[in-house]
PDB file with one MODEL, atoms N, CA, C and O in Angstrom:
MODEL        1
ATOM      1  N   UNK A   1      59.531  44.087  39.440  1.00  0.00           N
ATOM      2  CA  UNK A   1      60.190  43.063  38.655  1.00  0.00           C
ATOM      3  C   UNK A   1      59.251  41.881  38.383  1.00  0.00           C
ATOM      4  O   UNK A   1      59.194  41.220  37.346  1.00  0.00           O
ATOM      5  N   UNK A   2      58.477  41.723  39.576  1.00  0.00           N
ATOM      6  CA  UNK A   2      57.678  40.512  39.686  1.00  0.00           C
ATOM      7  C   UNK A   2      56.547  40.738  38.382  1.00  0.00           C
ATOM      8  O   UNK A   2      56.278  39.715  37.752  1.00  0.00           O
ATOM      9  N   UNK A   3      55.919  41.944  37.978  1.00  0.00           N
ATOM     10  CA  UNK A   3      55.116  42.325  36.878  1.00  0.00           C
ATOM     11  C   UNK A   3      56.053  42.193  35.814  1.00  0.00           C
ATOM     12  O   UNK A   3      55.706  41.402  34.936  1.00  0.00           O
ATOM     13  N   UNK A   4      57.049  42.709  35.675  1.00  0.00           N
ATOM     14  CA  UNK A   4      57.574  42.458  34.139  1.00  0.00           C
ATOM     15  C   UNK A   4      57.898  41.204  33.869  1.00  0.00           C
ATOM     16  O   UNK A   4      58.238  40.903  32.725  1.00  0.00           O
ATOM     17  N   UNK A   5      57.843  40.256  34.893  1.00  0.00           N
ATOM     18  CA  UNK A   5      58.176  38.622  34.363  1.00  0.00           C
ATOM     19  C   UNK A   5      56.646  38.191  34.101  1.00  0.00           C
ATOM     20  O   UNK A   5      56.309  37.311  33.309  1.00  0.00           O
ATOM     21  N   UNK A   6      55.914  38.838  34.777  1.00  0.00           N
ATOM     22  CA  UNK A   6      54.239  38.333  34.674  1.00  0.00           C
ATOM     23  C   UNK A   6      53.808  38.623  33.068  1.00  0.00           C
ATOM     24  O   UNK A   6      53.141  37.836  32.398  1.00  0.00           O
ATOM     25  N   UNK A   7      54.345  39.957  32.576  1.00  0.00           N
ATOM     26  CA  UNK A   7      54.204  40.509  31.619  1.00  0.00           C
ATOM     27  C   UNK A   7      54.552  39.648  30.257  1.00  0.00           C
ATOM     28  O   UNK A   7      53.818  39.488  29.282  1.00  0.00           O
ATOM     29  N   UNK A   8      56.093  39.061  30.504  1.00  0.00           N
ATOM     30  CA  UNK A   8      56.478  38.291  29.736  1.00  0.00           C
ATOM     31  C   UNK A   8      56.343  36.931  29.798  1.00  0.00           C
ATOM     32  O   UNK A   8      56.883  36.196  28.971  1.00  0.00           O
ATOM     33  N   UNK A   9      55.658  36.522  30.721  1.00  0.00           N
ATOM     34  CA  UNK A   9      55.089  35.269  30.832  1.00  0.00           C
ATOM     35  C   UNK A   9      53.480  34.545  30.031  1.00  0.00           C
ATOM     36  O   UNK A   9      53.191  33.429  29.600  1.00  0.00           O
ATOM     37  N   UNK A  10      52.518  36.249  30.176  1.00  0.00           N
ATOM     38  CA  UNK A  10      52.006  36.208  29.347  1.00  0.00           C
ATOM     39  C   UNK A  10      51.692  36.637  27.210  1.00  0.00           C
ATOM     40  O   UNK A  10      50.888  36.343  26.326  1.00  0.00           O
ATOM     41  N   UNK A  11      53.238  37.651  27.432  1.00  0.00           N
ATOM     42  CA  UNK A  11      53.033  37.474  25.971  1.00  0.00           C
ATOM     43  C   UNK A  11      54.021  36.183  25.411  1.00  0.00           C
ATOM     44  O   UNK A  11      53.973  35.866  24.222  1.00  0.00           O
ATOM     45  N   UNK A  12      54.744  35.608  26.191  1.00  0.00           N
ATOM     46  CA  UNK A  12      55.244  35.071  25.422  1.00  0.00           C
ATOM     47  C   UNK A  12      54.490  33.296  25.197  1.00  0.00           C
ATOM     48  O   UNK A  12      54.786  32.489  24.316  1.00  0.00           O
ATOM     49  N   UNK A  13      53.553  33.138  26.239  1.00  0.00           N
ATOM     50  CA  UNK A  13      52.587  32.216  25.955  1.00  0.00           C
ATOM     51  C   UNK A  13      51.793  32.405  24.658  1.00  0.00           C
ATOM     52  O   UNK A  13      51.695  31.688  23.662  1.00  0.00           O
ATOM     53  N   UNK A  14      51.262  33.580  24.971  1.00  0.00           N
ATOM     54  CA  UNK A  14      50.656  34.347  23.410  1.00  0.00           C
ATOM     55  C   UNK A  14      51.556  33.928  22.077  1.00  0.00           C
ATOM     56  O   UNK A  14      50.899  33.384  21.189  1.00  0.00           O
ATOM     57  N   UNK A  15      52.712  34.078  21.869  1.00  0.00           N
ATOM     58  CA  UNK A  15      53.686  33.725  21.256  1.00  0.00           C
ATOM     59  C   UNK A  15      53.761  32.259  20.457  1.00  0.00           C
ATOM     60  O   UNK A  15      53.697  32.033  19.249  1.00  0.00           O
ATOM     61  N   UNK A  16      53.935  31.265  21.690  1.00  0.00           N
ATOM     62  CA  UNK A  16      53.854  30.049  21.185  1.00  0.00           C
ATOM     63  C   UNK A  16      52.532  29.725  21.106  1.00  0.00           C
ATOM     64  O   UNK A  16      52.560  29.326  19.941  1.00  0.00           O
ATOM     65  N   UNK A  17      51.255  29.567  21.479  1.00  0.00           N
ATOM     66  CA  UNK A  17      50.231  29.641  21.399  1.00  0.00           C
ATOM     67  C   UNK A  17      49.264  30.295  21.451  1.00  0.00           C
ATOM     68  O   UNK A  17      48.826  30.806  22.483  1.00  0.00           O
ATOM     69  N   UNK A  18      48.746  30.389  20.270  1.00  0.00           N
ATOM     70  CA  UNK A  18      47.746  31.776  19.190  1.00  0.00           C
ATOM     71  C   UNK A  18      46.545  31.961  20.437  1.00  0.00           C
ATOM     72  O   UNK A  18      46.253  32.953  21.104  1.00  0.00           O
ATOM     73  N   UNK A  19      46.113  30.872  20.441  1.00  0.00           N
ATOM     74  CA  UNK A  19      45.124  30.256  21.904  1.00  0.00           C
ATOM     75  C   UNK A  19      45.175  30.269  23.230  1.00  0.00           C
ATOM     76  O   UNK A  19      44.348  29.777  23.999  1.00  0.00           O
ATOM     77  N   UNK A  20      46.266  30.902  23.524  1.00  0.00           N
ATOM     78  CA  UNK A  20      46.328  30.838  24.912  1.00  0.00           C
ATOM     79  C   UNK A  20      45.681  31.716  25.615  1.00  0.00           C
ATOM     80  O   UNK A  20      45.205  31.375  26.698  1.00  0.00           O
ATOM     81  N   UNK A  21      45.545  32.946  25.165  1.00  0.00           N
ATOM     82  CA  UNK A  21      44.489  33.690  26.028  1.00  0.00           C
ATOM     83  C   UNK A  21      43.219  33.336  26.170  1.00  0.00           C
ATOM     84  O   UNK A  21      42.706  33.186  27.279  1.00  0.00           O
ATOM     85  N   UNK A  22      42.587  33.169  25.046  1.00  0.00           N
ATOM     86  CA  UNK A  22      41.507  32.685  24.665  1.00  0.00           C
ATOM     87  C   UNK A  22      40.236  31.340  25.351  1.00  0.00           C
ATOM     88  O   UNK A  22      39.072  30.988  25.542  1.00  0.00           O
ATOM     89  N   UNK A  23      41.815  31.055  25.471  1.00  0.00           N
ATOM     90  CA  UNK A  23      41.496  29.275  26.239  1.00  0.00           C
ATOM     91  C   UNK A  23      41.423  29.936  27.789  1.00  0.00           C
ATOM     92  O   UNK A  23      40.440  29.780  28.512  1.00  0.00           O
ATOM     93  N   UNK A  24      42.505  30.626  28.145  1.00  0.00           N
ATOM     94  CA  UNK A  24      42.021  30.955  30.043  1.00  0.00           C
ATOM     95  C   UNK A  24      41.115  31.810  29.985  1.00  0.00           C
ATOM     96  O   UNK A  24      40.482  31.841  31.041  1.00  0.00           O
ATOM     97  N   UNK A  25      40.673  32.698  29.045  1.00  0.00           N
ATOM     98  CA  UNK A  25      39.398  33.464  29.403  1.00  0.00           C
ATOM     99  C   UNK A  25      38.377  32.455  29.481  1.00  0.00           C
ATOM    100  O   UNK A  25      37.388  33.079  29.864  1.00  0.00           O
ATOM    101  N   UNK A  26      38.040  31.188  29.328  1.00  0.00           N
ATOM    102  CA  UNK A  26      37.349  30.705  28.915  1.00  0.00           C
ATOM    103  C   UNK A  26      36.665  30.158  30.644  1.00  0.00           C
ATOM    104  O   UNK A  26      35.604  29.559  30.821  1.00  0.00           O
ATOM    105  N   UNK A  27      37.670  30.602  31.734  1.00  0.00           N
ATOM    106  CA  UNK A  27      37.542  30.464  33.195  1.00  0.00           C
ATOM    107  C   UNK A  27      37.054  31.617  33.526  1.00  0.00           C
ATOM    108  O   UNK A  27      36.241  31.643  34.450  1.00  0.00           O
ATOM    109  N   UNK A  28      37.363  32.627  32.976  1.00  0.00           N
ATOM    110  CA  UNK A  28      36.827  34.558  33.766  1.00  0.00           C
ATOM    111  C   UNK A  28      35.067  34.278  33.691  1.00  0.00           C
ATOM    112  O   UNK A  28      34.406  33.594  32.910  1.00  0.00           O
ATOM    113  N   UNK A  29      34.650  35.161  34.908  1.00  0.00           N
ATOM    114  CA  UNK A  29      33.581  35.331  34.945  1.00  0.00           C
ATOM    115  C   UNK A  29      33.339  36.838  35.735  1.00  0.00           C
ATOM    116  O   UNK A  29      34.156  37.305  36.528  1.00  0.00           O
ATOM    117  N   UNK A  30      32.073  37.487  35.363  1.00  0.00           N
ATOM    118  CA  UNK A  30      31.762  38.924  35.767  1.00  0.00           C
ATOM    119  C   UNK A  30      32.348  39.654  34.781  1.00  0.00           C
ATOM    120  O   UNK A  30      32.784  39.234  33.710  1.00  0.00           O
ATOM    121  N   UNK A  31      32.334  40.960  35.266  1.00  0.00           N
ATOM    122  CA  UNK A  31      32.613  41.727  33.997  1.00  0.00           C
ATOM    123  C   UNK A  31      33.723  43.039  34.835  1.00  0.00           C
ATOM    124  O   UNK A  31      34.071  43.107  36.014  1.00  0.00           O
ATOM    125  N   UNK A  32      33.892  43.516  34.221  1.00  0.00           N
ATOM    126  CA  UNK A  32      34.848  44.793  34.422  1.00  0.00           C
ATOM    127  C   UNK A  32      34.286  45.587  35.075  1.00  0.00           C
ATOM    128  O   UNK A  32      33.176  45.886  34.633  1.00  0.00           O
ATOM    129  N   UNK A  33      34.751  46.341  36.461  1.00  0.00           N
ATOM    130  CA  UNK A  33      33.803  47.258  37.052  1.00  0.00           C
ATOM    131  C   UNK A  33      34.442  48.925  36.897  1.00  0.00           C
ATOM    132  O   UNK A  33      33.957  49.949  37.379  1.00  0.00           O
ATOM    133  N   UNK A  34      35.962  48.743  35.868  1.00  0.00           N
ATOM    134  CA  UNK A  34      36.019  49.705  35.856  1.00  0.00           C
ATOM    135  C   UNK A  34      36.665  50.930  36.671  1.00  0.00           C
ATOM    136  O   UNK A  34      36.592  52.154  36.571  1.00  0.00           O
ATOM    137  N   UNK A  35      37.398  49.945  37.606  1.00  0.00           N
ATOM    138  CA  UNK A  35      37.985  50.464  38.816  1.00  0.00           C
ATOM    139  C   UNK A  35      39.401  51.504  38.519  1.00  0.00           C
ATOM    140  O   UNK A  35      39.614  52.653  38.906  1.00  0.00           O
ATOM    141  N   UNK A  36      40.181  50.639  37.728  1.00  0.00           N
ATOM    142  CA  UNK A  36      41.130  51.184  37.657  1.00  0.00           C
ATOM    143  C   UNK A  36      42.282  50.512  38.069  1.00  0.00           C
ATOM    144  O   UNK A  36      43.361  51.046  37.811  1.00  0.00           O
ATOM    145  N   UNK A  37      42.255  49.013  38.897  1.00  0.00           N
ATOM    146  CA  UNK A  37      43.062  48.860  40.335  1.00  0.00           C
ATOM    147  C   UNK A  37      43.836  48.060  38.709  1.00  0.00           C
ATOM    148  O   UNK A  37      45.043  48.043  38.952  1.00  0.00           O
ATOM    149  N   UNK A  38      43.691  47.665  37.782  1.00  0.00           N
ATOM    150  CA  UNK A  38      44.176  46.544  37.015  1.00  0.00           C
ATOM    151  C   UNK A  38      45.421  47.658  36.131  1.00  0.00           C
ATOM    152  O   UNK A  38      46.379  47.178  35.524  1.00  0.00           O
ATOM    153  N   UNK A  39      45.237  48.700  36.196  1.00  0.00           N
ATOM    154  CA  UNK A  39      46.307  49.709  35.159  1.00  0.00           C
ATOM    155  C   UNK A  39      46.646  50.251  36.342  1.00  0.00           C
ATOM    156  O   UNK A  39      47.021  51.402  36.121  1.00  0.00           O
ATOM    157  N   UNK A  40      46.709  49.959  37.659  1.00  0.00           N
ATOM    158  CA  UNK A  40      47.481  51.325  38.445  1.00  0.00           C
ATOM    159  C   UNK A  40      48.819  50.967  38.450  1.00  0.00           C
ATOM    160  O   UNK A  40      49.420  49.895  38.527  1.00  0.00           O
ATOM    161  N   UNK A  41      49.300  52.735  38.297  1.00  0.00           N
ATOM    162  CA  UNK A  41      50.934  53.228  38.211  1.00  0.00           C
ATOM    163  C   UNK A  41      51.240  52.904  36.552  1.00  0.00           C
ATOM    164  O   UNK A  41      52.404  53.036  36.175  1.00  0.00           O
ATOM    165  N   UNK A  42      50.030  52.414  35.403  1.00  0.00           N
ATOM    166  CA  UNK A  42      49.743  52.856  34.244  1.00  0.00           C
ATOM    167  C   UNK A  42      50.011  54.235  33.857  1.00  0.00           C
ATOM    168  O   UNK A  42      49.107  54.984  34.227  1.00  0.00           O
ATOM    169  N   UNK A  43      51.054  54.875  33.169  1.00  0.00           N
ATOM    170  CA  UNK A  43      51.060  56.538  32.502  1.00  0.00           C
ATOM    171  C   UNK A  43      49.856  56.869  31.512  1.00  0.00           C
ATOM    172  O   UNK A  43      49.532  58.021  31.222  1.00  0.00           O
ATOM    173  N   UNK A  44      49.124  55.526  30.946  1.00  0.00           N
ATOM    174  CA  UNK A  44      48.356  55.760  29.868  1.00  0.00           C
ATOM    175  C   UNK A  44      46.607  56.338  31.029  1.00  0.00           C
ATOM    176  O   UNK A  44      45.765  57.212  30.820  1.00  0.00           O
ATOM    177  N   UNK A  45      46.729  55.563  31.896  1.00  0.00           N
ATOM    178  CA  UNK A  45      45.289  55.897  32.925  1.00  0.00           C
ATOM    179  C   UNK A  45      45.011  57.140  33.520  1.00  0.00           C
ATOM    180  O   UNK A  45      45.745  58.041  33.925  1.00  0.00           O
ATOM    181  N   UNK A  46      43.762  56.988  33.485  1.00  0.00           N
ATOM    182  CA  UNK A  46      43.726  58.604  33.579  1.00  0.00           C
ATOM    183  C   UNK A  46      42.808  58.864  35.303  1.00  0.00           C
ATOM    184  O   UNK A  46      41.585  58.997  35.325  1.00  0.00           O
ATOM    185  N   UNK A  47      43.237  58.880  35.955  1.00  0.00           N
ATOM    186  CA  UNK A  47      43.520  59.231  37.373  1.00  0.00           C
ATOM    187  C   UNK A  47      42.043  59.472  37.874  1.00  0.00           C
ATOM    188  O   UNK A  47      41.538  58.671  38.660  1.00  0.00           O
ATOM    189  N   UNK A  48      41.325  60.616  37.403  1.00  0.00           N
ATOM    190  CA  UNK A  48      40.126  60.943  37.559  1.00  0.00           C
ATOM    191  C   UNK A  48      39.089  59.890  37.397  1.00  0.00           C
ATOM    192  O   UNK A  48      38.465  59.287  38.270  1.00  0.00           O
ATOM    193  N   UNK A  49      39.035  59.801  36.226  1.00  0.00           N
ATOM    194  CA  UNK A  49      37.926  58.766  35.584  1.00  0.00           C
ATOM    195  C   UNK A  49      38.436  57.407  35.730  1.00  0.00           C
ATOM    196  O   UNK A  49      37.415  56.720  35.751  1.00  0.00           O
ATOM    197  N   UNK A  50      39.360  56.699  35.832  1.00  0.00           N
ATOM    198  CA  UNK A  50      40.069  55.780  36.412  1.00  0.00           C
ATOM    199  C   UNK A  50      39.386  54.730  34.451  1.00  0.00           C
ATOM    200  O   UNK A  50      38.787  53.704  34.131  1.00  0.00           O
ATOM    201  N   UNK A  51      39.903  55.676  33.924  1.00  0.00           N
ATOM    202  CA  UNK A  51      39.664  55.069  32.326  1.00  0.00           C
ATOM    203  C   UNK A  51      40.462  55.413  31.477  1.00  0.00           C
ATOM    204  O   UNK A  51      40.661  56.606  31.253  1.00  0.00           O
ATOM    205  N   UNK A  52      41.329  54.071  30.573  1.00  0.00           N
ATOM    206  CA  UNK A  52      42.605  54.349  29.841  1.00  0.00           C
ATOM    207  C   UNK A  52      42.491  55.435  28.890  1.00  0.00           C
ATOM    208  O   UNK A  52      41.486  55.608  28.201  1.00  0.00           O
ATOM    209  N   UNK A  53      43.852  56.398  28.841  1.00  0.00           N
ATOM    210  CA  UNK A  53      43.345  57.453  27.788  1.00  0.00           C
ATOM    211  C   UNK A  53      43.917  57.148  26.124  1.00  0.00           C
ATOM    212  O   UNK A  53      44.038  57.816  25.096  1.00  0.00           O
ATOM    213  N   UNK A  54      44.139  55.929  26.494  1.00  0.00           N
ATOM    214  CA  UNK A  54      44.578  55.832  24.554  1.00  0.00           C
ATOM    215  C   UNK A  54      44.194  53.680  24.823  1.00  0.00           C
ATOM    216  O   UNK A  54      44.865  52.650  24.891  1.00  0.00           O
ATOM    217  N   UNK A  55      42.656  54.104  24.883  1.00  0.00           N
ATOM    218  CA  UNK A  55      41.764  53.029  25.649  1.00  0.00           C
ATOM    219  C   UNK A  55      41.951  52.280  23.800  1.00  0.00           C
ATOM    220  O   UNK A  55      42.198  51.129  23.440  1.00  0.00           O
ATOM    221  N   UNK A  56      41.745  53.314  23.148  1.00  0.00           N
ATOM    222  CA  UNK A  56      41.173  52.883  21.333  1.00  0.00           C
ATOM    223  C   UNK A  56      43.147  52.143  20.532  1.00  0.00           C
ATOM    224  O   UNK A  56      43.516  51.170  19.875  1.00  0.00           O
ATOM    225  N   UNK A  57      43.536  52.876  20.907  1.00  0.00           N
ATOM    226  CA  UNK A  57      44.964  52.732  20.604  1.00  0.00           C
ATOM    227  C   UNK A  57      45.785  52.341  21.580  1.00  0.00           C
ATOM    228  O   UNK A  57      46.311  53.291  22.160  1.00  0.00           O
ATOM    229  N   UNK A  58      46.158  51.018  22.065  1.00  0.00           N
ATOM    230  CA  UNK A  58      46.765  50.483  23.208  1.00  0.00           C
ATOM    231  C   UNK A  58      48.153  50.282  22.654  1.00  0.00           C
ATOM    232  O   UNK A  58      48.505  49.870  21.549  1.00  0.00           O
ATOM    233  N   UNK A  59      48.846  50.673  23.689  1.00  0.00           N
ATOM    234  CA  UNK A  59      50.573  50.243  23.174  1.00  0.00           C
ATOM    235  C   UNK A  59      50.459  48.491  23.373  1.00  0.00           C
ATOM    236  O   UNK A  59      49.688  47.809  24.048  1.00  0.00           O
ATOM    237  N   UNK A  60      51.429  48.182  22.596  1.00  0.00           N
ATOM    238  CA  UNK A  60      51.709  47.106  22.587  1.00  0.00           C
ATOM    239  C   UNK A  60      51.523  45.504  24.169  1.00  0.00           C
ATOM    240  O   UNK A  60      51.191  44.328  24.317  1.00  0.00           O
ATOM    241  N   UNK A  61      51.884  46.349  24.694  1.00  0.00           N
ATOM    242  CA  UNK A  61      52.105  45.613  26.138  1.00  0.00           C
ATOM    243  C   UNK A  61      51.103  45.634  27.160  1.00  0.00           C
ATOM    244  O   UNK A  61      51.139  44.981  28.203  1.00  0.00           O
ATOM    245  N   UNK A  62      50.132  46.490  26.763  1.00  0.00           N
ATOM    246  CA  UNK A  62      48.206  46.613  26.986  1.00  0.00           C
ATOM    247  C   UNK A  62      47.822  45.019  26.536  1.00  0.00           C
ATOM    248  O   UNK A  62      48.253  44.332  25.611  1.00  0.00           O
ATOM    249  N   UNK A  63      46.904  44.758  27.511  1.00  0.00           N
ATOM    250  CA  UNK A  63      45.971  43.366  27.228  1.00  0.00           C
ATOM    251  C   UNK A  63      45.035  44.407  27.531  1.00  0.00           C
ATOM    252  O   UNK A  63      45.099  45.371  28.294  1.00  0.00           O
ATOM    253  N   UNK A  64      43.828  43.829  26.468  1.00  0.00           N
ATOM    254  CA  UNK A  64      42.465  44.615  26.819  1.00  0.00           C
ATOM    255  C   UNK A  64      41.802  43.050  27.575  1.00  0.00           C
ATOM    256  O   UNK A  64      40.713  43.194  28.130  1.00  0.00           O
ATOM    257  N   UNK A  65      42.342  41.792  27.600  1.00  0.00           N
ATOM    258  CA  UNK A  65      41.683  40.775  28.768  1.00  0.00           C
ATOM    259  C   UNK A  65      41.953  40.831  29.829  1.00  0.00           C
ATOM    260  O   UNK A  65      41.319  40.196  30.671  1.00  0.00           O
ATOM    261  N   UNK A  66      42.957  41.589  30.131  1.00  0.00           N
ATOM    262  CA  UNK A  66      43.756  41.400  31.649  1.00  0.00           C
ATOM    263  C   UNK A  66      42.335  41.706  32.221  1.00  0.00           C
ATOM    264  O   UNK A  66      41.404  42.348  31.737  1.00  0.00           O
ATOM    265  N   UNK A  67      42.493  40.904  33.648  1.00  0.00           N
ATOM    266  CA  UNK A  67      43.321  39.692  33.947  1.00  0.00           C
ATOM    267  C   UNK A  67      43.084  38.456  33.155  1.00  0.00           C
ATOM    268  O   UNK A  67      42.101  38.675  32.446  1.00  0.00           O
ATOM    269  N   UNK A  68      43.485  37.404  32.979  1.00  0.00           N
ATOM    270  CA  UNK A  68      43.778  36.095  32.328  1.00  0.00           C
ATOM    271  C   UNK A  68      43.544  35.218  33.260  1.00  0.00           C
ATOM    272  O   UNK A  68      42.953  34.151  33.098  1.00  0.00           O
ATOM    273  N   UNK A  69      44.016  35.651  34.303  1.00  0.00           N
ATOM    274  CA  UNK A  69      43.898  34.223  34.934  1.00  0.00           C
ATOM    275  C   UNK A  69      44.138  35.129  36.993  1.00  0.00           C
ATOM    276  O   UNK A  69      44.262  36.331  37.230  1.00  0.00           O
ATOM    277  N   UNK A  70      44.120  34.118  37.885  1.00  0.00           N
ATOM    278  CA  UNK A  70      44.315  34.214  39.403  1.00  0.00           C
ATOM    279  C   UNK A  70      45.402  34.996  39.232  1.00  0.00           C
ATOM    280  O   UNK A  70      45.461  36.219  39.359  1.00  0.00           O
ATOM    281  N   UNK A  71      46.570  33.970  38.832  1.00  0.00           N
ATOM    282  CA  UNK A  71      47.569  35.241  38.753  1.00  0.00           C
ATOM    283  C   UNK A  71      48.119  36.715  38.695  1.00  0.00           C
ATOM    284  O   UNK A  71      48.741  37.456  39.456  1.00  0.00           O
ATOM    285  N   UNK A  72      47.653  36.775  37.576  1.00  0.00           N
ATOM    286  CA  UNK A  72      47.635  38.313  37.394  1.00  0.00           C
ATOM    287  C   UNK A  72      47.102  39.170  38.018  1.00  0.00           C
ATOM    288  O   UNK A  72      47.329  40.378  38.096  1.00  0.00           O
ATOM    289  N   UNK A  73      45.885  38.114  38.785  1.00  0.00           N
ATOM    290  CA  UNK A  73      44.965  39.215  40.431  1.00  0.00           C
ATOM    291  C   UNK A  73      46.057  39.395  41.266  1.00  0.00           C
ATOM    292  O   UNK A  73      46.394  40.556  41.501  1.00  0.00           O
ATOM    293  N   UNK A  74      46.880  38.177  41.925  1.00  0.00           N
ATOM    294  CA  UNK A  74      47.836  38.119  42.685  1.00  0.00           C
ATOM    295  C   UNK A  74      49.124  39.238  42.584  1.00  0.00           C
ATOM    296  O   UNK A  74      49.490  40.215  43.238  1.00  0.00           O
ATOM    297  N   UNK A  75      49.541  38.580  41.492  1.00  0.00           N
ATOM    298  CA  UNK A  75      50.888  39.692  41.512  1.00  0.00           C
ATOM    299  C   UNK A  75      50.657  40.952  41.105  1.00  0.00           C
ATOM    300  O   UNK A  75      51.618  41.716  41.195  1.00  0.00           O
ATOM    301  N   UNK A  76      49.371  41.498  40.565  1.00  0.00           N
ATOM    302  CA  UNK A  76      49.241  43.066  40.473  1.00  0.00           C
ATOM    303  C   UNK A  76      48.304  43.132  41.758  1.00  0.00           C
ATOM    304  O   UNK A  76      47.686  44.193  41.849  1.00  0.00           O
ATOM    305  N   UNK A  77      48.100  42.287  42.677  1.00  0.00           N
ATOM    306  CA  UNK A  77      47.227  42.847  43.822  1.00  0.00           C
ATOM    307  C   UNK A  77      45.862  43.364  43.472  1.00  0.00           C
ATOM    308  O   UNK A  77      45.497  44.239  44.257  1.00  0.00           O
ATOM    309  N   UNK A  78      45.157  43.133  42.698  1.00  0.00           N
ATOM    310  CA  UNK A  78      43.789  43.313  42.091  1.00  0.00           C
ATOM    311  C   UNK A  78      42.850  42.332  43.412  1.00  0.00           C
ATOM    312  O   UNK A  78      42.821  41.102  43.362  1.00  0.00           O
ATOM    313  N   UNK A  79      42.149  43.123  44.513  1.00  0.00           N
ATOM    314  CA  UNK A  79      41.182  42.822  44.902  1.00  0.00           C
ATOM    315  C   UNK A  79      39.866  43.477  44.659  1.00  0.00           C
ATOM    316  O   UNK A  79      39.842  44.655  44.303  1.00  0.00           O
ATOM    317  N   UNK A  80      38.177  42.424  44.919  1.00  0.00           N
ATOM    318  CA  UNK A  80      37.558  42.955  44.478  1.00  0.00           C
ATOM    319  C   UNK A  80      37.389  43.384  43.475  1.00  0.00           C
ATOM    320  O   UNK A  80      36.733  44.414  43.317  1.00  0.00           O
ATOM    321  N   UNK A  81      37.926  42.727  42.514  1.00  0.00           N
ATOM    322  CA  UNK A  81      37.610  42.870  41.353  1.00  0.00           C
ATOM    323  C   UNK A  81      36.417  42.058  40.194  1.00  0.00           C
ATOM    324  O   UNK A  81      35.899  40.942  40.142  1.00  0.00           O
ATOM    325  N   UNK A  82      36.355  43.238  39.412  1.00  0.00           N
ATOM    326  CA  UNK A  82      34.423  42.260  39.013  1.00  0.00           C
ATOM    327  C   UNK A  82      34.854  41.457  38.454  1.00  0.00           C
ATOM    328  O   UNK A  82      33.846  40.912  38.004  1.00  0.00           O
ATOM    329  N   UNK A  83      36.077  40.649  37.935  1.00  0.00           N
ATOM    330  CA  UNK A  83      36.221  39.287  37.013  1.00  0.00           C
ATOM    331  C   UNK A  83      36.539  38.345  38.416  1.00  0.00           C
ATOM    332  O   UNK A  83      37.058  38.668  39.485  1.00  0.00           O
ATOM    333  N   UNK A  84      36.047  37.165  37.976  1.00  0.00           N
ATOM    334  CA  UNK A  84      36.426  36.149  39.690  1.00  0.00           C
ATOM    335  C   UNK A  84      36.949  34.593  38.309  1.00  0.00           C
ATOM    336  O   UNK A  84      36.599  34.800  37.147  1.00  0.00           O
ATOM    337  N   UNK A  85      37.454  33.704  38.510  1.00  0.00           N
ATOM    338  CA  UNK A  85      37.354  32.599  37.918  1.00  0.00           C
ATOM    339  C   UNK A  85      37.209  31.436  38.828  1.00  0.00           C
ATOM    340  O   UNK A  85      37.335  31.357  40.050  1.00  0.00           O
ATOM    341  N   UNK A  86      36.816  30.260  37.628  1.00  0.00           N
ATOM    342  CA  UNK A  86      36.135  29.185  37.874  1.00  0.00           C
ATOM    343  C   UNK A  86      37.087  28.303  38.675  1.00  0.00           C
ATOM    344  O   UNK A  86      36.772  27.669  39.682  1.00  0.00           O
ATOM    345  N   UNK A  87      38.258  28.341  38.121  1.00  0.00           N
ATOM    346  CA  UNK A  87      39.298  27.430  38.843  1.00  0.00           C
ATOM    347  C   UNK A  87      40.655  27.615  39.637  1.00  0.00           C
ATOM    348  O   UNK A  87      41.241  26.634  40.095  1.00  0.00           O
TER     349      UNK A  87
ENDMDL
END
């Protein structure tokens, strides 16, 4: 439950402001290592290769920035992960 309010917390920021992602990426640092831990229990991920299989064509409710911010480490439990931020 706690993800689908996370979910709608971030599109609907998106919503009122065009900028809002944009502006908290502007804290991410490192890069994607590719793990997998950020789509798990994802139907679209593909288990093996731990790489989305409709990576080119994302449903709607796909962020290709996730994570955005601490948060989204927190409530999806993303440790060790290659993005860290500034604040």
């Amino acid at each position: 439950m706690l993800k689908l309010i996370n979910r709608l917390r971030r599109n609907s920021m998106q919503l009122i402001n065009k900028n809002y992602i944009k502006n908290k990426l502007k804290d991410r640092m490192g890069n994607c290592k590719k793990c997998g831990k950020c789509c798990k229990g994802c139907k679209h991920l593909n288990k093996k290769t731990n790489l989305c299989k409709t990576y080119k064509n994302r449903p709607f409710y796909c962020h290709k920035e996730f994570p955005i911010d601490k948060l989204d480490q927190k409530i999806f439990n993303i440790k060790n992960c290659g993005y860290h931020f500034k604040k």
